[in-house]
Structures are given as structure tokens and as C-alpha cells.
C-alpha positions as CSV (number, residue, x, y, z in Angstrom):
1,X,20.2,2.3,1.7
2,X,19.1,-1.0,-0.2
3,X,18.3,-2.8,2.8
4,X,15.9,0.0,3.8
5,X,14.2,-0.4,0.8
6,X,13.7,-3.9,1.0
7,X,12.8,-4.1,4.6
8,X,10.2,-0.9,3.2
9,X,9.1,-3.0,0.1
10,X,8.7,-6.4,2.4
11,X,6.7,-4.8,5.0
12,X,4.5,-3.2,2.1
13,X,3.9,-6.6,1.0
14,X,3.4,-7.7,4.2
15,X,0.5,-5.7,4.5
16,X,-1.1,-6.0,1.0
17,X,-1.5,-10.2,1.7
18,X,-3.5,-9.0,5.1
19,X,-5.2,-6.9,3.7
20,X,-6.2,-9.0,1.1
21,X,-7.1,-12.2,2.8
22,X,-8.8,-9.8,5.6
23,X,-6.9,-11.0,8.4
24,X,-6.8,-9.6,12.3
25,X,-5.3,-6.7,11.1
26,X,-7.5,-5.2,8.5
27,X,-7.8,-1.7,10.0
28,X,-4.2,-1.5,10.6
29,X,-3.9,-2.3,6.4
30,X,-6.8,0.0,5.8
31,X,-5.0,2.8,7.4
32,X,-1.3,1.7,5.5
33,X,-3.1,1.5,2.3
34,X,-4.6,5.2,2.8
35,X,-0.8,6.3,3.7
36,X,0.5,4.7,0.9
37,X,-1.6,6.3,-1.4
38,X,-1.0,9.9,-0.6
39,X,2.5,8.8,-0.5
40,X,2.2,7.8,-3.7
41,X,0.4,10.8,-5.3
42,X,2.8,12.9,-3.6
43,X,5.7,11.0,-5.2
44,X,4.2,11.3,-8.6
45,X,3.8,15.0,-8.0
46,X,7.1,15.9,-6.7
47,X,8.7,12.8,-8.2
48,X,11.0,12.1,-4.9
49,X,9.5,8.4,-4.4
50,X,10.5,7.2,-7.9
51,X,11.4,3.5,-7.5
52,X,8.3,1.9,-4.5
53,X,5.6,5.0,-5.3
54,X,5.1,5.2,-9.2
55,X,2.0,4.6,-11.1
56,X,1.6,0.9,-11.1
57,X,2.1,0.9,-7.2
58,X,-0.9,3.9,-7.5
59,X,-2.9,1.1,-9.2
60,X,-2.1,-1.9,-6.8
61,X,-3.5,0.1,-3.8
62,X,-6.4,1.2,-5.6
63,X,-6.6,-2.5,-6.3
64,X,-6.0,-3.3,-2.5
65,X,-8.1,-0.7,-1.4
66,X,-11.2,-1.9,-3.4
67,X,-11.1,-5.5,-2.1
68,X,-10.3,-4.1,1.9
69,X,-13.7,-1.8,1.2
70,X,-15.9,-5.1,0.2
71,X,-14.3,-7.2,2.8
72,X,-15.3,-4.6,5.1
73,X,-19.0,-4.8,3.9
74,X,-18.9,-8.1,4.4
């Protein structure tokens, strides 16, 4: 079960340095960073994702999100 988790939390990361560098697959991150975030309401709500979807992973994809919305603009 731990290794799940940190194939989970390395693939997360994974997609958080493309997606904020804006590499070739910044739709593909766009997409994961919306999934993550309902995840991660959803985990606050029913508190089932307590250790990868608390509040300061809310924040980081907001975070994420904001700077994959200006490289977009770009």
C-alpha cells in the first residue's frame, strides 16, 4: 500500500514540474490538476483522502492551476 502511494505522490509531482515549466504536456497537467482538485475537495469533505488530498495540497493546485492558466495566455 506504501508503494502505491509513492508511485501516486511521484506521478503527482511529476505532473506539477510540467505543468509548471509548461512543457509538451500542459493539457494533459491541466486536465490532472482539475482532477486533483475535486479529488481534493472531495477528500476534505468525506475525509477518505487524508494523507496526498488535505488542505495544503488544495493550495498547491490552486497554486499550479494559476500559473498553468497564465502560461496558457501566453
Amino acid at each position: 500500500m506504501g508503494t502505491i502511494f509513492g508511485i501516486m505522490i511521484a506521478i503527482i509531482i511529476m505532473i506539477a514540474v510540467l505543468a509548471i515549466f509548461g512543457v509538451i504536456f500542459l493539457p494533459i497537467a491541466g486536465i490532472a490538476l482539475s482532477i486533483a482538485f475535486v479529488f481534493a475537495i472531495i477528500g476534505l469533505i468525506l475525509n477518505v483522502f487524508k494523507f496526498i488530498f488535505s488542505l495544503p495540497v488544495i493550495l498547491l493546485i490552486i497554486i499550479l492551476a494559476v500559473f498553468y492558466r497564465n502560461k496558457k495566455r501566453i
